[in-house]
BAVO-397812 format. One record per residue (C-alpha): x, y, z; residue in three letters. Coordinates in nm, 4 decimals, always signed. Layout:
REM BAVO-397812
VOTOR       c1       c2       c3 resn
VOTOR        X        Y        Z  Ala
...
END
This chain:
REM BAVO-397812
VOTOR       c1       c2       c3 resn
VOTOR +14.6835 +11.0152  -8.3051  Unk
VOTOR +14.5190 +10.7247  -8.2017  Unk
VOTOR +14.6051 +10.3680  -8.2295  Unk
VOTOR +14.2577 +10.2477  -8.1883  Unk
VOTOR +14.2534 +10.1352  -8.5338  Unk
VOTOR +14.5260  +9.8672  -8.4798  Unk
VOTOR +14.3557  +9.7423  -8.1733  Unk
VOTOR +14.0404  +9.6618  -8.3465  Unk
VOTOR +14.2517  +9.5008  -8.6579  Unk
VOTOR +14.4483  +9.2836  -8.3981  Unk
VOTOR +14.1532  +9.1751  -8.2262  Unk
VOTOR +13.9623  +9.1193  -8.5328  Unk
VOTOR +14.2386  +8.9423  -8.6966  Unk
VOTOR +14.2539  +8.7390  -8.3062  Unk
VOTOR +13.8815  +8.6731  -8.3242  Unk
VOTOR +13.8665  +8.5298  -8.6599  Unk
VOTOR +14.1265  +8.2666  -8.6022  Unk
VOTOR +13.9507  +8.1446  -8.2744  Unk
VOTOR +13.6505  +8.1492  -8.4368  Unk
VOTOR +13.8244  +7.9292  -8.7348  Unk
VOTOR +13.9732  +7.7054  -8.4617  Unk
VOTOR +13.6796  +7.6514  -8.2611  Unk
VOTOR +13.4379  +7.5737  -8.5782  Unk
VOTOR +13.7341  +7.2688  -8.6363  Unk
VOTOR +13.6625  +7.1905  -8.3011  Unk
VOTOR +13.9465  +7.2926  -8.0765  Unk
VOTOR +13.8189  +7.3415  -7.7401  Unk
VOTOR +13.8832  +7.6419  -7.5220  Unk
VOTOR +13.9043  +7.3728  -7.2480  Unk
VOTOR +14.2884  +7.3267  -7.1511  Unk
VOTOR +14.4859  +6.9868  -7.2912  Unk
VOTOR +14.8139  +6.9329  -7.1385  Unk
VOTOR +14.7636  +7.2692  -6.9741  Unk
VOTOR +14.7416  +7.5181  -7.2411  Unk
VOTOR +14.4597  +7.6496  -7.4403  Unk
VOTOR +14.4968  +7.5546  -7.7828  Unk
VOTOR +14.2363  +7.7351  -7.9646  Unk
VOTOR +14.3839  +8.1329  -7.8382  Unk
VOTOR +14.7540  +7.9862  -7.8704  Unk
VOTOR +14.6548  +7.8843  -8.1891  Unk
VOTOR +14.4944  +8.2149  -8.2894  Unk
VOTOR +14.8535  +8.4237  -8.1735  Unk
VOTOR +15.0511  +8.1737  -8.4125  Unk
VOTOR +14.8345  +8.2601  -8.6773  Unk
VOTOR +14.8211  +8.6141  -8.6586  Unk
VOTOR +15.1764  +8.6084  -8.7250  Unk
VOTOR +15.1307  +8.4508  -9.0473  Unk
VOTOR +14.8705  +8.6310  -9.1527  Unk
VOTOR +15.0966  +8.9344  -9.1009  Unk
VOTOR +15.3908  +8.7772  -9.2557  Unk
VOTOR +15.2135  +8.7295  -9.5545  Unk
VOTOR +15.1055  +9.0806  -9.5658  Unk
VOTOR +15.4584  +9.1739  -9.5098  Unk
VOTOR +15.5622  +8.9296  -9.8010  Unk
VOTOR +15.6167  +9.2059 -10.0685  Unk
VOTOR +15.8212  +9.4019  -9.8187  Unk
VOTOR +16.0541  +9.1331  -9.7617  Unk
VOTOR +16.1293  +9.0764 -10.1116  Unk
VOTOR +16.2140  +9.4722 -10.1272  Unk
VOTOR +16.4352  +9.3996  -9.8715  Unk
VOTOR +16.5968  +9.0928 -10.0044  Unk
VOTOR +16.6468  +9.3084 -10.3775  Unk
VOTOR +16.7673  +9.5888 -10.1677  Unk
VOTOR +17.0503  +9.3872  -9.9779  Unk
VOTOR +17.1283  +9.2878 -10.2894  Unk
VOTOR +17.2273  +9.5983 -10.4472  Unk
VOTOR +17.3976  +9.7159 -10.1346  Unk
VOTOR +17.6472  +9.3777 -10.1366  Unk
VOTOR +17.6348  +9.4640 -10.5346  Unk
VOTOR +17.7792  +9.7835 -10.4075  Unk
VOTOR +18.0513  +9.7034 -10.1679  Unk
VOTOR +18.3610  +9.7325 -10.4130  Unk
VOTOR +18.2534 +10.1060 -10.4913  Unk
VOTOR +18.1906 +10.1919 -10.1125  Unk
VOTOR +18.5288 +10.0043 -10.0566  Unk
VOTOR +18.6622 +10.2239 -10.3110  Unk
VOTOR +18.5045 +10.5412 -10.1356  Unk
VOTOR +18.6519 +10.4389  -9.8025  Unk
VOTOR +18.9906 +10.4476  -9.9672  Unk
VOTOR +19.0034 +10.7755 -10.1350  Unk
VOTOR +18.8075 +10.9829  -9.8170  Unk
VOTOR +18.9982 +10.8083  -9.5457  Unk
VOTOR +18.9940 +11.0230  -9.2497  Unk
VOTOR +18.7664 +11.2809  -9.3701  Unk
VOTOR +18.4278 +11.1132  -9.2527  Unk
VOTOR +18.1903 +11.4256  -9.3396  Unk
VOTOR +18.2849 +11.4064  -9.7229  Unk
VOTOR +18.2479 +11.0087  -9.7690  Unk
VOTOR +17.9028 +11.0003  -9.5923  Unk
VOTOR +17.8081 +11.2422  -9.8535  Unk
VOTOR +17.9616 +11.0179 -10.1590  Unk
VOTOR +17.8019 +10.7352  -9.9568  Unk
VOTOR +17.4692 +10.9057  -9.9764  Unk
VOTOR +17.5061 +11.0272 -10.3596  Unk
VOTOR +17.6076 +10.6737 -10.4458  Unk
VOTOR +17.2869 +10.5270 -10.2701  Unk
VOTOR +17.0653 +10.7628 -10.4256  Unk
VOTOR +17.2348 +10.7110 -10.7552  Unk
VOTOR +17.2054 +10.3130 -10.7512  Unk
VOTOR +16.8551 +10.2833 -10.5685  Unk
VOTOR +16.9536 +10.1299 -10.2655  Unk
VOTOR +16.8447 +10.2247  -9.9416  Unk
VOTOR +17.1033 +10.0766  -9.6499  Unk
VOTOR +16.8085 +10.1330  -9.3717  Unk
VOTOR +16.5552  +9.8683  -9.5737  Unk
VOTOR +16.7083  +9.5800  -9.4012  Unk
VOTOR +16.5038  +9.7087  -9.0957  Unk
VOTOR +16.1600  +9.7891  -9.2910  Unk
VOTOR +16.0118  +9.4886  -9.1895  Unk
VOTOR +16.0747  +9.4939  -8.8554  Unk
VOTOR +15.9779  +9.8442  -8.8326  Unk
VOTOR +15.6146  +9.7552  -9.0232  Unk
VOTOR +15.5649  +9.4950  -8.6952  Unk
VOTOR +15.6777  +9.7233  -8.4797  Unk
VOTOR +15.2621  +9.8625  -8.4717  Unk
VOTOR +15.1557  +9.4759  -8.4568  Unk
VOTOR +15.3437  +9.3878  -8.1538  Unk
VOTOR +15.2206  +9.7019  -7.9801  Unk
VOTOR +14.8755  +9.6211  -8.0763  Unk
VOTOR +14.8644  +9.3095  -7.9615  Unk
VOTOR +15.0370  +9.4097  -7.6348  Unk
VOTOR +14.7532  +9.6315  -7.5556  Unk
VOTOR +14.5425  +9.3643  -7.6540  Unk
VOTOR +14.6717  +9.0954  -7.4043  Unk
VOTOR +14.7244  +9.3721  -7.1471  Unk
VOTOR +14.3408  +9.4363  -7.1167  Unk
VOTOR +14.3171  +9.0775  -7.0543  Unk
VOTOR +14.2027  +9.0957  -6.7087  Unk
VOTOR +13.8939  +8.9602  -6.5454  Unk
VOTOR +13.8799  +9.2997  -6.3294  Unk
VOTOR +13.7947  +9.4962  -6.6442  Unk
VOTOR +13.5058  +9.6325  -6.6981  Unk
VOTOR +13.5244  +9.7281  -7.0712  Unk
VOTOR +13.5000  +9.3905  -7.1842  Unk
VOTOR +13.3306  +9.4400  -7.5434  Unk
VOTOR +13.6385  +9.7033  -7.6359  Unk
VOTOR +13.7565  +9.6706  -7.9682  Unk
VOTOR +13.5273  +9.4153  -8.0612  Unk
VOTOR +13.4957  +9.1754  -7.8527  Unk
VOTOR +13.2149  +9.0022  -7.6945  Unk
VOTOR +13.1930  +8.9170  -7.3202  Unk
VOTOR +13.2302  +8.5628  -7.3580  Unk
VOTOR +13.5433  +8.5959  -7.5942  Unk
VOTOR +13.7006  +8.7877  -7.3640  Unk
VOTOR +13.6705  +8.5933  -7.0571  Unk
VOTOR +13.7778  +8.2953  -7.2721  Unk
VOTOR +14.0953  +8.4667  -7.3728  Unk
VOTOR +14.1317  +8.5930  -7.0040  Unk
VOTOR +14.1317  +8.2191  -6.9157  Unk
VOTOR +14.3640  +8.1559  -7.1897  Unk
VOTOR +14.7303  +7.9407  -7.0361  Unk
VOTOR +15.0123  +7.7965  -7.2148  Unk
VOTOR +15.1059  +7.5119  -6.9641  Unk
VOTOR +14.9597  +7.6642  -6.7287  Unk
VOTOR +15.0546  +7.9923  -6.7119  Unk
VOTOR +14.8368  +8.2843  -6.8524  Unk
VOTOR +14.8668  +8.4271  -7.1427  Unk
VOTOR +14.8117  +8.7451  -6.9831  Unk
VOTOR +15.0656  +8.7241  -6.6824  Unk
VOTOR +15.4471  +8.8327  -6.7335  Unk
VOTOR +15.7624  +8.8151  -6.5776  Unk
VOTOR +15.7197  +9.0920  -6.3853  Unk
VOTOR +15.3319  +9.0164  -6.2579  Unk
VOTOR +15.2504  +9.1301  -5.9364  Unk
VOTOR +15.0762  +8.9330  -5.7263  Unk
VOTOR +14.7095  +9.1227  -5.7338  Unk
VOTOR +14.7751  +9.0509  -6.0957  Unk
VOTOR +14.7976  +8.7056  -6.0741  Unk
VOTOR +14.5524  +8.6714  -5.8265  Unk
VOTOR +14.3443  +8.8113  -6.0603  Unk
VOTOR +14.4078  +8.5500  -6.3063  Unk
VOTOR +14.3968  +8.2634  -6.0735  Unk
VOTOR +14.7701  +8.1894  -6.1702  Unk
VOTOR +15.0672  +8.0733  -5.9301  Unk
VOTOR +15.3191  +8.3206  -5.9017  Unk
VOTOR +15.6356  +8.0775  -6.0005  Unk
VOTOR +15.4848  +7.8948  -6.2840  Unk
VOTOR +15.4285  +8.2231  -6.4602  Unk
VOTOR +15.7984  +8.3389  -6.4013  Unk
VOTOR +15.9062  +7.9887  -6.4828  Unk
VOTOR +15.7623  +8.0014  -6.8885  Unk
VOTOR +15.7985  +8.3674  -6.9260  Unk
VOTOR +16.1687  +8.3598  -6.8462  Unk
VOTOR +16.2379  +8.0322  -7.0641  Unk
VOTOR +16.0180  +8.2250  -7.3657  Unk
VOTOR +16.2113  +8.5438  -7.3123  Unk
VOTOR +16.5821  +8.3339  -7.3327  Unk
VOTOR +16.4111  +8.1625  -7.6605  Unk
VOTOR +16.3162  +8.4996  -7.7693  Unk
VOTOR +16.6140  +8.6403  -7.7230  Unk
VOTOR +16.8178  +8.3203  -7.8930  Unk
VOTOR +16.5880  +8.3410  -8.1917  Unk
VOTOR +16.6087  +8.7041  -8.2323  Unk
VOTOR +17.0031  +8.6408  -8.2184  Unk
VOTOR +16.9892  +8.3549  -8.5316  Unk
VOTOR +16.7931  +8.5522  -8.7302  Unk
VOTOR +17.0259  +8.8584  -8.7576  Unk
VOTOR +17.2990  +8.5792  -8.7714  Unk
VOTOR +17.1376  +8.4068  -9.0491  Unk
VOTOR +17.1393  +8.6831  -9.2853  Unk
VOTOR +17.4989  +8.8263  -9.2119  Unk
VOTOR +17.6884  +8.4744  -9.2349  Unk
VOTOR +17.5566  +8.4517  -9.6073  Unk
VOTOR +17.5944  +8.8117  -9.7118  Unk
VOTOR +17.9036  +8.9114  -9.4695  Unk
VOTOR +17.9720  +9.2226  -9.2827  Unk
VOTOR +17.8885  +9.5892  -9.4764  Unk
VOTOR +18.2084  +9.7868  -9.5549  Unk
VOTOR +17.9716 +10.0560  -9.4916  Unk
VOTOR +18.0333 +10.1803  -9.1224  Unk
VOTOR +17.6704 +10.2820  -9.0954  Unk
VOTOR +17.5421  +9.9504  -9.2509  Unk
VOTOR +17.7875  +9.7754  -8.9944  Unk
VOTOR +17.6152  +9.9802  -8.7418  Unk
VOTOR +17.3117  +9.8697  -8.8172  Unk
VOTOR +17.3884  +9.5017  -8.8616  Unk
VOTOR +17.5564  +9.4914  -8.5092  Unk
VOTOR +17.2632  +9.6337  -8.3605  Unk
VOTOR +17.0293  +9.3696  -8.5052  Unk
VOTOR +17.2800  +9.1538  -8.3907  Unk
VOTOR +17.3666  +9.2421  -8.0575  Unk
VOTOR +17.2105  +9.5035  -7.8926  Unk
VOTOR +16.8309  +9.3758  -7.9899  Unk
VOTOR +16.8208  +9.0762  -7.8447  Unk
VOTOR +16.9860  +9.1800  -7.5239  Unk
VOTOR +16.7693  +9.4506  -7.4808  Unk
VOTOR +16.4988  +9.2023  -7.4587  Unk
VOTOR +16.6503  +9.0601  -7.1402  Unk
VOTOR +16.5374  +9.4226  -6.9629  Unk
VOTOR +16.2354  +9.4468  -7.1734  Unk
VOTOR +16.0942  +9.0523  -7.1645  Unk
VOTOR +16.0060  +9.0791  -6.8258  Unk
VOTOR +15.6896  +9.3353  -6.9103  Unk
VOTOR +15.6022  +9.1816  -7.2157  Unk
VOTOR +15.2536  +8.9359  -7.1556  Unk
VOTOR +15.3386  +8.5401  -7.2268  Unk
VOTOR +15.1056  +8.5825  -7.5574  Unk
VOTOR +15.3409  +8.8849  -7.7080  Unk
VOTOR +15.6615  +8.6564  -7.6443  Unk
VOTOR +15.4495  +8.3744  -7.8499  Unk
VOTOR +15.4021  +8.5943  -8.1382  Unk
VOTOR +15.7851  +8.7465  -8.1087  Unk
VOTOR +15.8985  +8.3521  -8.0942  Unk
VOTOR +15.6524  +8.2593  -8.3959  Unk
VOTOR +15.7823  +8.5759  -8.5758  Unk
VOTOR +16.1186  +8.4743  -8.5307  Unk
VOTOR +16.0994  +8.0814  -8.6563  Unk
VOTOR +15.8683  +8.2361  -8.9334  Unk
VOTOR +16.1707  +8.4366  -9.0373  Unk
VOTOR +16.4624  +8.2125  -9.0224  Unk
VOTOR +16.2613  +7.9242  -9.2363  Unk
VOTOR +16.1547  +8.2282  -9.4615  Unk
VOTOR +16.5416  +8.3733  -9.4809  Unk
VOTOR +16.6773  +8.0053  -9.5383  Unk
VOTOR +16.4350  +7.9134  -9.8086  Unk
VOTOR +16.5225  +8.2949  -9.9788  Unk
VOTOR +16.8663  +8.2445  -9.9105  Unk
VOTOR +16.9134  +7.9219 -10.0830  Unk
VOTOR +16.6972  +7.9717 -10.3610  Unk
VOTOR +16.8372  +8.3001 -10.4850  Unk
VOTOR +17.1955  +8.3264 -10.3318  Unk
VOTOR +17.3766  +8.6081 -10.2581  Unk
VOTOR +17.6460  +8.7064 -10.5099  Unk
VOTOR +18.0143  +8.6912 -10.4824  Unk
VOTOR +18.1580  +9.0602 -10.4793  Unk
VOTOR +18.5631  +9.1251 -10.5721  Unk
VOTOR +18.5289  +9.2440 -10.1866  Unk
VOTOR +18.4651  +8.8811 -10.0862  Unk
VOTOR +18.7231  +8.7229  -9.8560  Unk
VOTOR +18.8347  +8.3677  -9.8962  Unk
VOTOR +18.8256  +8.1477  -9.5771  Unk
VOTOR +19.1178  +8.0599  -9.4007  Unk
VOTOR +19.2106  +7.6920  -9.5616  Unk
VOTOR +19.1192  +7.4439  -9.2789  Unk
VOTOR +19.3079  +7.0800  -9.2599  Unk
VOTOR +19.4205  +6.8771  -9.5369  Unk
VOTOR +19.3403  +7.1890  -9.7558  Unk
VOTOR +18.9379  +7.2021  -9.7061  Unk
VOTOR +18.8043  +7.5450  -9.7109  Unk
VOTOR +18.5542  +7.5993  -9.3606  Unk
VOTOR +18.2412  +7.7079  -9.3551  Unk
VOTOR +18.0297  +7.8279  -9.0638  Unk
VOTOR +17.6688  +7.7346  -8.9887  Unk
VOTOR +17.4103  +7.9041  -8.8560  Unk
VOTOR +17.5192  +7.8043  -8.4531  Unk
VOTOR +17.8717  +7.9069  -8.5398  Unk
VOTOR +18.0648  +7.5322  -8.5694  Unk
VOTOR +18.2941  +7.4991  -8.8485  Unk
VOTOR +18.2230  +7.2352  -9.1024  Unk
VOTOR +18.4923  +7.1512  -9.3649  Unk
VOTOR +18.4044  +7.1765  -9.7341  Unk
VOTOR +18.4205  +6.8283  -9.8966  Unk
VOTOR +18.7165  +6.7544 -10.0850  Unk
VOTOR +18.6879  +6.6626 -10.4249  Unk
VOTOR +18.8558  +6.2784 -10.4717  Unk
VOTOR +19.1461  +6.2627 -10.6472  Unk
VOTOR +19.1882  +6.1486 -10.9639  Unk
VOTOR +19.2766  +5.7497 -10.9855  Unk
VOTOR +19.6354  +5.6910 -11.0856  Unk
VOTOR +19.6398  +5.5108 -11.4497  Unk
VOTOR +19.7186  +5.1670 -11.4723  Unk
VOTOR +20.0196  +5.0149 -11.5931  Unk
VOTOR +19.8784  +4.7347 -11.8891  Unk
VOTOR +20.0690  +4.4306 -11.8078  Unk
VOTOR +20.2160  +4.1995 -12.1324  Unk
VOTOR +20.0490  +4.0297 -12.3445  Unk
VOTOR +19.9281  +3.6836 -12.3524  Unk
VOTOR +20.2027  +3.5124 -12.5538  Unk
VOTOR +20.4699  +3.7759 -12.5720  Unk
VOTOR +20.7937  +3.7457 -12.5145  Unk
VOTOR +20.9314  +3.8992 -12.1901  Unk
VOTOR +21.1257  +4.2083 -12.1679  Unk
VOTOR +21.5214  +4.1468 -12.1224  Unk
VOTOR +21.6146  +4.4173 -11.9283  Unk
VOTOR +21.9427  +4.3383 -11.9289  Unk
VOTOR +22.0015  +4.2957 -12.2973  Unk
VOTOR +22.2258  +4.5798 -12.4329  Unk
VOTOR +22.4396  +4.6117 -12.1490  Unk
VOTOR +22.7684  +4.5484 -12.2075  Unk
VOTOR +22.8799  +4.2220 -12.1100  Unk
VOTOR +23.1352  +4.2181 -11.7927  Unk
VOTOR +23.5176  +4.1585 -11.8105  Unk
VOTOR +23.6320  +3.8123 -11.6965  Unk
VOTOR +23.9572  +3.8714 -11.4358  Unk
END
């Protein structure tokens, strides 16, 4: 099958945002080193797929929901089929099916980009001014030895880690400026890709579900260090768009998050009490911060007497002492 149809749409979708940028009058001349106008353009392709996307992420948000709205019955499950792991991925299954809720949705959206980032990959790839098919999937000469001159402080967005030196030669680019952004954008890549999976499992918790746990450890984990190995072949512009993606997500996730909280299951563990009784909580880097404790209540005061009255004898009524 061929993908040809996602290379035009990224390169449309490319072309129309430079095209915005430039009629606002953003140069494709470089300011501080980096092209604004195709920079631009990348940034905005990732909203314009995020909003795309939107309706997907709410389906994924309502289906988390029901699978934390779940957890006491899989809890349950785990319980009565301990030990016999072929009959409780079956009741797993039937109760999924039953209740609507699909444990593999909290990966949709990812998966929908997955086609995006590969478009845009071959996109940036082609960017070289050695090609001859220039006017491929739309574009026009001039566009394309714009975007082939395209730098983020200085470095192409074209070149990668792992350049070789024709490569860069071909782009007019020095060999350890390019290695110098594309390994700093990889480790933000990487740390981004980290919060994000982070994010979402410090307010809902860890699945009972040992194939939901699987699959949140993954995100967690193995994703972003598999970008380490697979950074290095990725073109400056792709690690733009997987950094934009990423910041798009966590302001999306804490907006979502706070506006429509996750609710408490009877599978929900209490914190361990921190000092002078406060109950920690963790934030999104990991750092502890104390819930505030609620003042206590003022002691009542004592009135004092009366102007005008008589004061208390506290020794009246005692029994007077014995003389000798």
């Amino acid at each position: 099958m061929s993908l040809d149809w996602i290379y035009y749409a990224i390169s449309w979708i490319l072309l129309a945002w430079h095209s915005v940028w430039d009629a606002i009058g953003i140069p494709d001349t470089t300011v501080l080193g980096t092209t604004w106008g195709w920079i631009l353009a990348i940034v905005f392709l990732v909203v314009t797929v995020r909003v795309i996307l939107f309706p997907v992420f709410v389906k994924q948000i309502k289906s988390q929901r029901a699978m934390q709205a779940l957890q006491p019955q899989v809890k349950a499950l785990q319980e009565k089929h301990k030990g016999d792991r072929e009959t409780l991925q079956k009741e797993m299954m039937e109760l999924y099916r039953k209740e609507k809720a699909n444990p593999l949705m909290g990966c949709l959206p990812m998966f929908l980009q997955i086609p995006v980032f590969l478009g845009l990959f071959h996109v940036l790839k082609r960017l070289d001014p050695a090609n001859q098919g220039k006017t491929l999937y739309g574009w026009t000469v001039s566009q394309f030895e714009s975007a082939s001159a395209a730098k983020l402080f200085t470095a192409p967005i074209a070149g990668k880690f792992g350049s070789t030196a024709d490569e860069l030669a071909r782009l007019g680019a020095n060999g350890t400026t390019v290695k110098i952004m594309a390994g700093v954008l990889v480790l933000v890549m990487m740390g981004t890709t980290y919060l994000t999976s982070r994010q979402m499992i410090l307010k809902t918790g860890w699945a009972e579900d040992p194939q939901q746990r699987m699959i949140q450890r993954l995100m967690l984990y193995g994703i972003p260090l598999s970008l380490l190995i697979s950074g290095a072949i990725f073109p400056i512009g792709v690690i733009i768009y997987w950094v934009t993606n990423n910041l798009f997500t966590l302001g999306q996730q804490q907006w979502v998050l706070r506006k429509f909280p996750p609710p408490v299951t009877a599978t929900s563990k209490p914190g361990t009490s921190g000092r002078n009784g406060t109950q920690p909580t963790k934030s999104l880097f990991g750092r502890g911060k104390p819930a505030p404790v609620p003042p206590k209540p003022a002691a009542p005061k004592v009135a004092g007497p009366k102007p005008g009255a008589k004061p208390a004898n506290p020794k009246k009524g005692r029994p007077a002492k014995r003389q000798g």
